[in-house]
C-alpha positions as CSV (number, residue, x, y, z in Angstrom):
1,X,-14.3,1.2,82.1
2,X,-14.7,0.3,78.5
3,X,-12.8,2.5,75.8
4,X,-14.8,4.5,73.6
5,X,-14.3,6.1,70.3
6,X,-13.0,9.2,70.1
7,X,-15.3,10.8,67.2
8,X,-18.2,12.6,68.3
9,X,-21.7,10.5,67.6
10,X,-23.8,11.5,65.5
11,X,-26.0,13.5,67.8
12,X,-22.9,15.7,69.1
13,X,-21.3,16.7,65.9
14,X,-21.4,20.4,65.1
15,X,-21.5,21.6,61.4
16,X,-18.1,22.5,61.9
17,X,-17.2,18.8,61.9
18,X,-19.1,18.1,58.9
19,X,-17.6,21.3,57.1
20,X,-13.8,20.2,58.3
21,X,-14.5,16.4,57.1
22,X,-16.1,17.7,53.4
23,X,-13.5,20.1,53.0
24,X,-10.5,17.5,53.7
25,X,-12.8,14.8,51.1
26,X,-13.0,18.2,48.7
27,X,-8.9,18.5,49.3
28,X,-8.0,14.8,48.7
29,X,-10.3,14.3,45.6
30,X,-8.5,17.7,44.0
31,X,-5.0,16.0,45.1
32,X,-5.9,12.8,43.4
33,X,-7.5,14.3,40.2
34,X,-4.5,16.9,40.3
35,X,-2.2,14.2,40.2
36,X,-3.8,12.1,37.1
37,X,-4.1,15.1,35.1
38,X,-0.3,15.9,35.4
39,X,1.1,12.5,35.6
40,X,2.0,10.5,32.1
41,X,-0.6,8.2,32.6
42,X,-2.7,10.3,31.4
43,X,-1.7,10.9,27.9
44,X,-1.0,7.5,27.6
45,X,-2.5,4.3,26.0
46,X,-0.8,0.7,25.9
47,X,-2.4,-2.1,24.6
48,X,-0.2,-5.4,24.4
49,X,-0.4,-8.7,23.0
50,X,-3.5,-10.8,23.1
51,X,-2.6,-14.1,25.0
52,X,-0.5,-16.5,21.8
53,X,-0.8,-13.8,19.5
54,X,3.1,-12.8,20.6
55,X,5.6,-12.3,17.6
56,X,7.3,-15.4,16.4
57,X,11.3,-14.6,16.0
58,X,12.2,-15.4,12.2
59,X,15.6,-15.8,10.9
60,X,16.5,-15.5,6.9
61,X,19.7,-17.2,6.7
62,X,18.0,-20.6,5.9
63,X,15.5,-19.4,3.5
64,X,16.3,-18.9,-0.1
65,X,15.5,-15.7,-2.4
66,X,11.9,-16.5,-4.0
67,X,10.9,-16.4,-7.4
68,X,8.5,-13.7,-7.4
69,X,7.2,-11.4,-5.2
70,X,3.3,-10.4,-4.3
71,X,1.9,-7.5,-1.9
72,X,0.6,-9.4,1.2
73,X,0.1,-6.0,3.4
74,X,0.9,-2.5,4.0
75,X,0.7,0.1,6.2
76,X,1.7,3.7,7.5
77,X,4.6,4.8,9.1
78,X,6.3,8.6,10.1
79,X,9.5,8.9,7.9
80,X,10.4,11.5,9.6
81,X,10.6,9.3,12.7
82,X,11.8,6.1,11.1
83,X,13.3,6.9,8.0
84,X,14.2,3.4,7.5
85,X,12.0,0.0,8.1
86,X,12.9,-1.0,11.9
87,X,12.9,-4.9,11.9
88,X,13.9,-7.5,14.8
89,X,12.8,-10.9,15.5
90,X,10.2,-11.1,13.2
91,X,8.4,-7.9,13.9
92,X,7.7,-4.9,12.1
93,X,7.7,-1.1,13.8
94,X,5.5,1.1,12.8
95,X,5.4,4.8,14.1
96,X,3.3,8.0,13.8
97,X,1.7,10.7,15.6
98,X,3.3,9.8,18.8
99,X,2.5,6.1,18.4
100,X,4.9,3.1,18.1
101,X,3.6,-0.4,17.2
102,X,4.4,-3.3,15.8
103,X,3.2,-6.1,13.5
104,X,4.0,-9.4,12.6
105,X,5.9,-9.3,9.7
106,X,4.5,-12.3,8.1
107,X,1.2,-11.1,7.7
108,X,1.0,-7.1,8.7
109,X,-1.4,-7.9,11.5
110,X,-1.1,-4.9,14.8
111,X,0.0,-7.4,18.0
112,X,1.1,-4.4,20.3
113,X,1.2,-0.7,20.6
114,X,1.9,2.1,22.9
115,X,1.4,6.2,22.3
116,X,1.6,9.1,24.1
117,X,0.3,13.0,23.9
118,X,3.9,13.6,23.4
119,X,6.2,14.1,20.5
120,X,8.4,11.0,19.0
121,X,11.5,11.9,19.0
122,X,12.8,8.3,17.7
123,X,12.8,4.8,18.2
124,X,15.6,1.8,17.6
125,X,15.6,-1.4,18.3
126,X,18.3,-4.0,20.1
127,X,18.0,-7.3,22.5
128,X,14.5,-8.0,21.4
129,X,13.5,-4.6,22.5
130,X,11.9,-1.7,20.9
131,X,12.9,1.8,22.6
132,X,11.0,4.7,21.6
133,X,12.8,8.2,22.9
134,X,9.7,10.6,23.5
135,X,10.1,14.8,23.6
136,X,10.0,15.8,27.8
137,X,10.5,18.9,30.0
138,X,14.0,18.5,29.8
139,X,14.5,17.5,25.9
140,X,14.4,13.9,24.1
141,X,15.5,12.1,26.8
142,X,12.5,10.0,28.1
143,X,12.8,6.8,26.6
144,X,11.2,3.6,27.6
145,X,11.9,0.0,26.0
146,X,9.3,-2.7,25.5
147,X,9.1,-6.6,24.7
148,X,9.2,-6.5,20.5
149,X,7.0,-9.6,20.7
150,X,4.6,-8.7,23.6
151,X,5.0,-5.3,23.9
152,X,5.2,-5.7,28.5
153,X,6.9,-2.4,29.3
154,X,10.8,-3.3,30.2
155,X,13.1,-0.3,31.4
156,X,12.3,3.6,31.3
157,X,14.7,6.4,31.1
158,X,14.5,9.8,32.3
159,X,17.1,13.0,31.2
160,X,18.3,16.0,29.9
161,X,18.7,15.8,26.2
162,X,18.4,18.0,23.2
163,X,15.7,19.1,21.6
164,X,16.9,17.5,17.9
165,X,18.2,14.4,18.0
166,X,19.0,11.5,15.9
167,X,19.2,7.7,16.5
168,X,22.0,5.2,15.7
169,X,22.3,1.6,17.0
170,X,24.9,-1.4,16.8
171,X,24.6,-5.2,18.4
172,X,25.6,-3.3,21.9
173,X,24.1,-0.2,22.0
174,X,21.7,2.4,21.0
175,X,23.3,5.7,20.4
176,X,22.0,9.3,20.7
177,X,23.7,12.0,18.3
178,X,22.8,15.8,18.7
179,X,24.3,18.5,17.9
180,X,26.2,18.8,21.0
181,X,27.0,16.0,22.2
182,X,26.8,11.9,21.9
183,X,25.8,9.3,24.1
184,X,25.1,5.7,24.6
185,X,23.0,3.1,26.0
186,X,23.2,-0.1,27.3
187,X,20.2,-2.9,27.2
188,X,18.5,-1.6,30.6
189,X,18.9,2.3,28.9
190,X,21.7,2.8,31.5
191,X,24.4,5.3,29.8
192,X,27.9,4.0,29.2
193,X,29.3,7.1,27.3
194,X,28.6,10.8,26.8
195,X,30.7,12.8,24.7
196,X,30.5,16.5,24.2
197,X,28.5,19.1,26.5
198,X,27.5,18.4,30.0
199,X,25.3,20.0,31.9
200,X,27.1,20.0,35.3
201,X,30.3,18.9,34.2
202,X,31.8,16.8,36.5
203,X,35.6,17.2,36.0
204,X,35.9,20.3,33.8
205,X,38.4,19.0,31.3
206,X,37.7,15.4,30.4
207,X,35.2,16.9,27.7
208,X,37.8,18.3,25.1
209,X,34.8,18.1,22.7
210,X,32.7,20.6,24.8
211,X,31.6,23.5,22.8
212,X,32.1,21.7,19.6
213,X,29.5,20.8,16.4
214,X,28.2,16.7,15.9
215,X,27.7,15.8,12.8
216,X,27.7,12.2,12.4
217,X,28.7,9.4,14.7
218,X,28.1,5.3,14.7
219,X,29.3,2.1,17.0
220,X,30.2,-1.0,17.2
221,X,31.4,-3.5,19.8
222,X,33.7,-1.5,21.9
223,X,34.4,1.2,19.1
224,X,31.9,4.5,19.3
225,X,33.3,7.0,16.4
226,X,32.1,10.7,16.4
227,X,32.7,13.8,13.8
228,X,32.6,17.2,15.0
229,X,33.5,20.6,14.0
230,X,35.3,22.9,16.8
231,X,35.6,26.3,16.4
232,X,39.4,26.4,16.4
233,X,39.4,24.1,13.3
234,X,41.4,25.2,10.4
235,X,39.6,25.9,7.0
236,X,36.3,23.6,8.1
237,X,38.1,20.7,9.0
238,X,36.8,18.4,11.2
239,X,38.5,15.8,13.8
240,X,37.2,12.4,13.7
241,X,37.6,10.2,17.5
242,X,37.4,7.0,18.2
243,X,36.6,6.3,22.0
244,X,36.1,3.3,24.1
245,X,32.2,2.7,23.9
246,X,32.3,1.4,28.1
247,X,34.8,3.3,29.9
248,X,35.3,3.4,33.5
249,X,33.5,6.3,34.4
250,X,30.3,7.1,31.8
251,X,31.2,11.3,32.3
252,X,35.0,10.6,30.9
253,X,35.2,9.3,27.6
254,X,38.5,7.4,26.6
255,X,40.0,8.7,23.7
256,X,41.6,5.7,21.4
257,X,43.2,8.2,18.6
258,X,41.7,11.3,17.1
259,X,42.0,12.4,13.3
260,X,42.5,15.7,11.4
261,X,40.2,15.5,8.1
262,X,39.3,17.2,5.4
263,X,35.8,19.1,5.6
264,X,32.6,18.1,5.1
265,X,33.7,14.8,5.7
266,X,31.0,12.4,7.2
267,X,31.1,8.5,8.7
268,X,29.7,6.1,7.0
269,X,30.6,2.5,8.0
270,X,32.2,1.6,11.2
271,X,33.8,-2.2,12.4
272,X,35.4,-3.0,16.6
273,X,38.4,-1.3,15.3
274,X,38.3,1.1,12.6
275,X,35.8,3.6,10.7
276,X,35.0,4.6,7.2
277,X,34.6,8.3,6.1
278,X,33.3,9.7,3.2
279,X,35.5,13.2,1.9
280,X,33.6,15.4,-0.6
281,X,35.9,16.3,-3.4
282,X,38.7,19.1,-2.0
283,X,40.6,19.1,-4.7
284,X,41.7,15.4,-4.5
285,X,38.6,14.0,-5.9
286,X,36.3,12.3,-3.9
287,X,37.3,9.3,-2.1
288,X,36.8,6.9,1.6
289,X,39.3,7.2,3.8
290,X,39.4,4.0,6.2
291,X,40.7,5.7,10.4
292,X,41.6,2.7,12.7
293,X,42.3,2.8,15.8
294,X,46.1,2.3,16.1
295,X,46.1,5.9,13.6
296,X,47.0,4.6,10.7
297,X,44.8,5.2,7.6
298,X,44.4,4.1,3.9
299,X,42.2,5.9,1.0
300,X,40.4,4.7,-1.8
301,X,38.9,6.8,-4.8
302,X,35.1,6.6,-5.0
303,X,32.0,8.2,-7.2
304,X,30.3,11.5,-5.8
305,X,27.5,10.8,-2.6
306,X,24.2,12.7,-3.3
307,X,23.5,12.2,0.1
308,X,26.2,14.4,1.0
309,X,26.3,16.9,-1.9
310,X,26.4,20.5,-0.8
311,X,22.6,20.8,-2.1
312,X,21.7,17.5,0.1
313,X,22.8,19.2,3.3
314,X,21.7,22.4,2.8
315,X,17.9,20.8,2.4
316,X,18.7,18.6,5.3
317,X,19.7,21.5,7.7
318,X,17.6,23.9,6.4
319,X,19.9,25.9,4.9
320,X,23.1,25.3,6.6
321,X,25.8,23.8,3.8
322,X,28.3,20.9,5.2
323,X,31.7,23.0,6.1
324,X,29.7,25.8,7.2
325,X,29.2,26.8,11.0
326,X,26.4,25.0,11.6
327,X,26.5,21.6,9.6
328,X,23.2,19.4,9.9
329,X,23.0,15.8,11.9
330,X,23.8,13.1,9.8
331,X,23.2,9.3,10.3
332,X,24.2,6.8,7.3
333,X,22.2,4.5,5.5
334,X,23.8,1.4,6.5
335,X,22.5,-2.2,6.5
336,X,25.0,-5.2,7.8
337,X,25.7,-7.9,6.1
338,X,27.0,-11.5,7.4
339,X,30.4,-10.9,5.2
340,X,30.3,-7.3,4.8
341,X,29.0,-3.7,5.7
342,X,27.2,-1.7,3.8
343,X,26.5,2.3,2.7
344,X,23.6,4.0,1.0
345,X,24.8,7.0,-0.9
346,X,21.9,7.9,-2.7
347,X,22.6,5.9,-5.8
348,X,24.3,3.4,-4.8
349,X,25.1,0.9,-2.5
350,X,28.9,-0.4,-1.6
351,X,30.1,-2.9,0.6
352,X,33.3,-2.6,2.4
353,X,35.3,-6.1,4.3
354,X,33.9,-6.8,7.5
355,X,38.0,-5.8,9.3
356,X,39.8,-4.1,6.7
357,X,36.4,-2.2,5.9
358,X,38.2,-2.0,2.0
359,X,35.2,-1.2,-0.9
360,X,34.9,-4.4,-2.5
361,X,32.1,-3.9,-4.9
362,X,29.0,-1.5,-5.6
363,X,25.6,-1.7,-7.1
364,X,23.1,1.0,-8.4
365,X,20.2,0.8,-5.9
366,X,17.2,2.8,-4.6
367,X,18.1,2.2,-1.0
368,X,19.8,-0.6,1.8
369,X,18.9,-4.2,1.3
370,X,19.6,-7.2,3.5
371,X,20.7,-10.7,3.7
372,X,18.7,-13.9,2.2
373,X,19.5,-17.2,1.8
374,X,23.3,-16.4,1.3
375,X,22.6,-13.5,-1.2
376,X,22.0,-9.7,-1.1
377,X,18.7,-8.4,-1.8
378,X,18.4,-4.8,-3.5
379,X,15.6,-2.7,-4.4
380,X,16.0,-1.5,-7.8
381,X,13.8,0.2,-10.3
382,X,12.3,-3.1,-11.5
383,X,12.3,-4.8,-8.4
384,X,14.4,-6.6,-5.9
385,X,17.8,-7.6,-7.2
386,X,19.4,-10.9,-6.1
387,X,23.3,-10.1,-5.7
388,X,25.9,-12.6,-5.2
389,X,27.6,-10.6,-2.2
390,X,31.2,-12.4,-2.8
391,X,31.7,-9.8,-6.1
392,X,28.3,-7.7,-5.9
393,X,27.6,-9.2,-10.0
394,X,23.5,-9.2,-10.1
395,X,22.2,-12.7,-10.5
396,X,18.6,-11.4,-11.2
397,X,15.3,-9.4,-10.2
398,X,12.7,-10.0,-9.4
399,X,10.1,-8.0,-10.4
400,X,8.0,-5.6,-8.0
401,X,5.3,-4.0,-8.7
402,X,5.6,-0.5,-6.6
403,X,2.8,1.4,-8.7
404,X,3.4,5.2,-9.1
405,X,6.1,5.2,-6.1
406,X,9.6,6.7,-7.8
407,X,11.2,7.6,-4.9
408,X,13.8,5.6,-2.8
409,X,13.5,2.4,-1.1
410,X,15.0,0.5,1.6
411,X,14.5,-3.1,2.1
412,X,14.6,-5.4,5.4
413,X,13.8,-9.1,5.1
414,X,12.2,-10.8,8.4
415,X,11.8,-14.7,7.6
416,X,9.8,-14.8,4.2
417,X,8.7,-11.5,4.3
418,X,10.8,-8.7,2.2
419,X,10.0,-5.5,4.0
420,X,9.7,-2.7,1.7
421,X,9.4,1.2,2.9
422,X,8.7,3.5,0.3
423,X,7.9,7.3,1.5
424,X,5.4,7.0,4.8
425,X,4.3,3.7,3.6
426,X,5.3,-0.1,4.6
427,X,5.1,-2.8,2.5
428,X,5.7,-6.6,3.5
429,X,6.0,-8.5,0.1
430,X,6.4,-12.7,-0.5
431,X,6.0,-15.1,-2.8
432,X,3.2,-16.7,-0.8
433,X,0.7,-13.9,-2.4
């Protein structure tokens, strides 16, 4: 006896059948649309590089300052996102309304970009990687890393997180400062460190710095610094740590030494074993103290910082005044140099020794440069200053036309190309205009 199907034919199947079939096609459809409409696909668009149109990696160290400098292109970026011009292996990132892309820095020309319905929160940059941190349900903690020359998706990271947070980056890591906490991430956006508040602490006590105020905090190598402000702090002082940046266990941070400072006091430069802070005038005049990690310390008299002027923070914060209860997120201006690191203070830039991080020379500036040709390029009011980094004396400038743009500017060189960002606008300038 043969075996038959067990649906009804066509001639025996009641209009019940038909109703239960169309209702479960009805049900399946609404699951699948249901589905689109909440997932992130939706509000997403990713277009990446064209087949040999990848980014080229550049390197400066070979090629010498030029003469003069032409506009070759421009284009728009969100300040308030990238404050500074985000530059790796040749590549430019651009960022705005929820968008990241990049272009080539030679010529300004879009190879890749990827946006979102969503709020950018903040991108960095590290391996040959772009990461853009997006706004979720649960803060900005989705991140997800891309290619910098082709843009092909990498590694994604989903979290709890803030809802203000701030950016910071070394060779090794991308950081994430908020007001409550600090954390870091390896390559693949796995986190080696948190410090500060957990949600579901793990082992109540291993967070001393739980229910205490963030205000600044950088890394390098194995070093991750962080200032806060706890509420048992005499007079506005703050304490100043120095952790391992990979301990054993992510959740409990290894504490190197810790510091007593003076308040208001900020970090501004940071080497594998030691960290520069900047201390507003108390009484003892303004000056950088220099914390390293075996707790001993050395200061050094310096000019006032109009980035971190009482008036400067207050504008910053939106109100709150550094040394009050609720001081605002700060992250230096800092560029690094082959022989030296560098600070930003708003009218000036200064270098301190790659170890000792000692000052060893400053120069009136509009902003961070970068390394050329075995020099230090500036951006000044009439242009681009050539410095010889080994006693910060200018050799020359050359001249810049930046047309009625007054503000400040920071500078990145990729190859060539000086990268210019003035304001919301990005300007790749070379002498082959």
């Amino acid at each position: 006896m043969s075996r038959r199907s067990v649906l009804p034919s066509p001639e025996r199947r009641s209009r019940s059948d038909l109703t239960v079939t169309a209702l479960i096609v009805v049900v399946v459809l609404l699951v699948v649309v249901g589905t689109w409409m909440l997932s992130d696909a939706r509000g997403t668009a990713h277009s990446t590089a064209a087949p040999g149109d990848a980014v080229a990696p550049s390197t400066s160290g070979t090629v010498a300052p030029p003469s003069s400098l032409t506009e070759v292109w421009r284009a728009s970026t969100d300040s308030g996102v990238s404050p500074e011009p985000l530059t790796l292996d040749g590549a430019v990132v651009l960022t705005g309304a929820g968008r990241v892309s990049v272009v080539d820095a030679a010529d300004g020309h879009e190879v890749w970009s990827y946006s979102r319905d969503r709020e950018l929160c903040g991108v960095s940059g590290g391996w040959s990687r772009v990461v853009a941190v997006y706004r979720g349900p649960k803060g900005c903690g989705e991140a997800t890393s891309f290619s910098v020359g082709t843009g092909v998706y990498e590694d994604t990271r989903s979290a709890l997180a803030d809802s203000d947070v701030r950016l910071f980056r070394s060779l090794d890591h991308i950081g994430v400062l908020s007001s409550d906490r600090v954390e870091l991430w390896r390559s693949d956006l796995v986190r080696t460190v948190e410090v500060g508040h957990q949600e579901i602490p793990v082992n109540p006590g291993d967070q001393p710095t739980d229910g205490c105020t963030f205000t600044s905090s950088l890394t390098r190598k194995e070093n991750l610094a962080v200032a806060v402000q706890c509420p048992d702090d005499a007079d506005g002082e703050r304490r100043v740590s120095l952790l391992g940046a990979d301990p054993e266990d992510s959740s409990e941070p290894e504490t190197v030494h810790d510091f007593t400072v003076p308040a208001g006091s900020e970090l501004v430069a940071v080497s594998q074993d030691a960290v520069v802070i900047y201390v507003p005038d108390d009484g003892s005049g303004n000056r950088f103290q220099v914390l390293r990690t075996d707790g001993t310390y050395r200061e050094y008299p310096t000019e006032p910082a109009p980035v971190l002027s009482p008036e400067a923070r207050a504008a910053s914060s939106g109100g709150a005044v550094a040394g009050t209860a609720e001081p605002s997120l700060f992250i230096p201006q800092t560029a690094d140099l082959p022989h030296h690191m560098t600070w930003f203070d708003g009218e000036r830039v200064t270098a301190f020794g790659p170890s000792d991080l000692a000052p060893k020379f400053s120069v009136p500036a509009l902003g961070t440069g970068a390394a050329m040709g075995g020099r230090l390029l500036l951006p000044v009011r009439a242009g681009v200053a050539v410095v010889d980094w080994s006693d910060g004396h200018i050799e020359r400038v050359i001249p810049v036309d930046r047309g009625d743009w007054s503000g400040p500017v920071t500078l990145r060189v990729q190859g060539e190309t000086v990268v210019e960002q003035r304001g919301d606008t990005v300007v790749g300038l070379s002498d082959r205009g």
